[in-house]
C-alpha positions in Angstrom: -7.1 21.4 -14.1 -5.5 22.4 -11.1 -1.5 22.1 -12.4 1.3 20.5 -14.3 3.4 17.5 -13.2 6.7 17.1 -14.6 9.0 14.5 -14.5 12.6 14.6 -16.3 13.2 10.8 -16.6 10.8 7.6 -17.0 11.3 6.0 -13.6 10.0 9.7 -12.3 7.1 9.7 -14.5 6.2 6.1 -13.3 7.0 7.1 -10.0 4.2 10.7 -10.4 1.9 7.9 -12.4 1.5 5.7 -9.3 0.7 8.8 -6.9 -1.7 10.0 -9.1 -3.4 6.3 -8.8 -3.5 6.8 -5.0 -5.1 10.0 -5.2 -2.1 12.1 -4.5 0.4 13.5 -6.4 4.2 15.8 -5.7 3.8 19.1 -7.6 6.6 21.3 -9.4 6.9 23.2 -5.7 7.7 19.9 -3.7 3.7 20.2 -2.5 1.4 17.3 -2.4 -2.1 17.9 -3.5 -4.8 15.5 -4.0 -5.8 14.7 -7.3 -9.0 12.0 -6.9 -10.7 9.8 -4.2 -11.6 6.9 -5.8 -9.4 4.8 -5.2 -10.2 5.6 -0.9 -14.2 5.0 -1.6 -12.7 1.6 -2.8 -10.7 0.8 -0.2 -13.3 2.1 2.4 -16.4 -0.4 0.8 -13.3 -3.1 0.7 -12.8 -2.5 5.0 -16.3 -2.4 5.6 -17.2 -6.0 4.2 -13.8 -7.3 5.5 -14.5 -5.9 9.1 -18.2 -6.8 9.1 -16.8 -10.2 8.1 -15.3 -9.9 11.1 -11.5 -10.2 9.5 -8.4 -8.3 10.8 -7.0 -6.6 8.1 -3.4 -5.4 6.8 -3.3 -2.6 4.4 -0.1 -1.9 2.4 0.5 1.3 0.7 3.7 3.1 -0.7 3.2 6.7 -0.3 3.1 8.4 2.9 0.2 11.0 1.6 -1.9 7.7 1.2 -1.4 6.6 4.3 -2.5 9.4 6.0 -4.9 9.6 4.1 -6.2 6.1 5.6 -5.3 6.4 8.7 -7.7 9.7 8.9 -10.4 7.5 7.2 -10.0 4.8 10.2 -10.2 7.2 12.4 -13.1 9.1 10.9 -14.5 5.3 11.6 -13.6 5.0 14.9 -11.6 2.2 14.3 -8.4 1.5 16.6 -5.4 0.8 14.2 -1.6 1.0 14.5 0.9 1.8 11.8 4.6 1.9 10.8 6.2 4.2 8.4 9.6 5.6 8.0 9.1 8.1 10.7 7.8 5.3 13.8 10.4 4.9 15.6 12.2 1.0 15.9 10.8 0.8 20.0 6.8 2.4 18.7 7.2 -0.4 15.6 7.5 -3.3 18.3 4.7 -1.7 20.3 2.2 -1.3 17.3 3.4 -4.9 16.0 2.4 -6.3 19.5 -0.9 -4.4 19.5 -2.3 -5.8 16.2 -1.3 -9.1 17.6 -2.4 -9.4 21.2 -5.5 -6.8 20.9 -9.1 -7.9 19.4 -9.9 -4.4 19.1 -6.9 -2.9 16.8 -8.6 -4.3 13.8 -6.3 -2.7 11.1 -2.5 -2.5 10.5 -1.6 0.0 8.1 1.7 -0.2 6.6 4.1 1.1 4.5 5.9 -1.2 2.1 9.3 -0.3 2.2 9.2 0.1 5.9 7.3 -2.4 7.2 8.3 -5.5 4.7 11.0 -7.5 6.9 10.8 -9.2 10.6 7.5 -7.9 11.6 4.5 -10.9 12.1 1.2 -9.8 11.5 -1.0 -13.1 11.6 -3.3 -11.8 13.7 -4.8 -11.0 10.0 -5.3 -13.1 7.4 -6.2 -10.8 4.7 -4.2 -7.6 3.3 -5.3 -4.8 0.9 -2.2 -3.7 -1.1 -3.9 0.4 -1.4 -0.4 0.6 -3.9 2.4 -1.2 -4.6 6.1 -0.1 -5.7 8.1 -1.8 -8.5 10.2 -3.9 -6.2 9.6 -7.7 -6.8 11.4 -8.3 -3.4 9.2 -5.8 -1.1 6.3 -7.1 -2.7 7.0 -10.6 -1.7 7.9 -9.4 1.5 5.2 -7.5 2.2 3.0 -10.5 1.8 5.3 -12.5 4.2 4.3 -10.7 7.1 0.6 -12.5 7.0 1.7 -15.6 5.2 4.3 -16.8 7.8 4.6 -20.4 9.7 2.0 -19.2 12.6 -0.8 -18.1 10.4 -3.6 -21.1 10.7 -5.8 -19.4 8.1 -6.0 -19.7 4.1 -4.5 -16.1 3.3 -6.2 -13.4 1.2 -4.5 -10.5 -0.8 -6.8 -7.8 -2.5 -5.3 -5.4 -5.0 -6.8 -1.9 -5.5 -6.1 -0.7 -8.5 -7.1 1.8 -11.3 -8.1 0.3 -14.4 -5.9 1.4 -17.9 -3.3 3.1 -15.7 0.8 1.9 -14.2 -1.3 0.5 -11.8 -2.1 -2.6 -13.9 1.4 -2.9 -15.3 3.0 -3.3 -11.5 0.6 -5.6 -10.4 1.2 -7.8 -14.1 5.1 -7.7 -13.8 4.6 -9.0 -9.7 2.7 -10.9 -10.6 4.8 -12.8 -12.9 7.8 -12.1 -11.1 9.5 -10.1 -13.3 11.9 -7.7 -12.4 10.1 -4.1 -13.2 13.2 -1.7 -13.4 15.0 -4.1 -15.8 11.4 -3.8 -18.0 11.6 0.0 -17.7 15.2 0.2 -18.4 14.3 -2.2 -21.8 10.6 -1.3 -22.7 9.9 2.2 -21.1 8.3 3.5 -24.2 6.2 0.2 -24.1 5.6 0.1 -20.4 4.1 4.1 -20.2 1.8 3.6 -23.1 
């Protein structure tokens, strides 16, 4: 109701498709804008039983408006966290790595996928919550490696938020199966957006 989203090829549509799942979407002007919250009042019941469980817990997400959007949630919380985009720095990576690690109160690590998917170790956890995932079979797999490494001494978990009848589903099948996404696009796009 509020606006259009356009997108002039099918790898831009699935791109707008997954922020829309997050609950945040780029519009026409280059402007993000939240679009639902359902998807955060999942994630937020998920923390709550994980931490009163009295688990550590790596979240995953692909889009930098999510992961603000998280972080402000933890904080709302009072929970200490770290996190790693794009824009932390290689030396404030390290530091927040060694946090999560070392600290019994920095309960959360919240990480971006692309960013934070190679030669980090965050076994202090043993369960992650992918918030959203991107198409890449590799990142994914990497993404999970940073729980599920030699040191961890715990069975690992991985929970998957994701919207029901929407792209969401279709990543999470083609990781699953480890298929290579952008070659299904590229083949089946019509199949893959209906």
């Amino acid at each position: 109701e509020k606006g259009v989203v356009t997108a002039q090829n099918v790898l831009t549509k699935l791109l707008r498709l997954s922020q829309v799942t997050g609950g945040f979407v780029t519009d026409v002007d280059g402007q993000v804008q939240q679009v639902g919250g359902e998807k955060m009042r999942a994630f937020e019941e998920t923390l709550d039983d994980l931490l009163d469980a009295g688990k550590k817990v790596v979240v995953f997400a692909r889009f930098i408006p999510e992961i603000r959007a998280i972080c402000k949630a933890l904080e709302k919380r009072g929970l200490q966290y770290r996190y790693i985009t794009g824009e932390v720095s290689q030396a404030e990576r390290g530091e927040a790595v060694q946090a999560f690690q070392t600290m019994p109160e920095v309960k959360v690590f919240v990480a971006q996928i692309q960013t934070a998917g190679l030669g980090i170790t965050l076994t202090a956890a043993d369960t992650a919550i992918f918030f959203s995932m991107d198409f890449s079979l590799a990142n994914h797999e990497q993404a999970k490696a940073r729980i599920h490494r030699i040191s961890q001494r715990h069975p690992v978990t991985y929970i998957y938020l994701l919207t029901a009848g929407t792209v969401d589903e279709k990543i999470f099948e083609a990781l699953r199966e480890k298929k290579n996404l952008a070659d299904l696009v590229v083949d089946r796009w019509r199949e893959f957006l209906r």
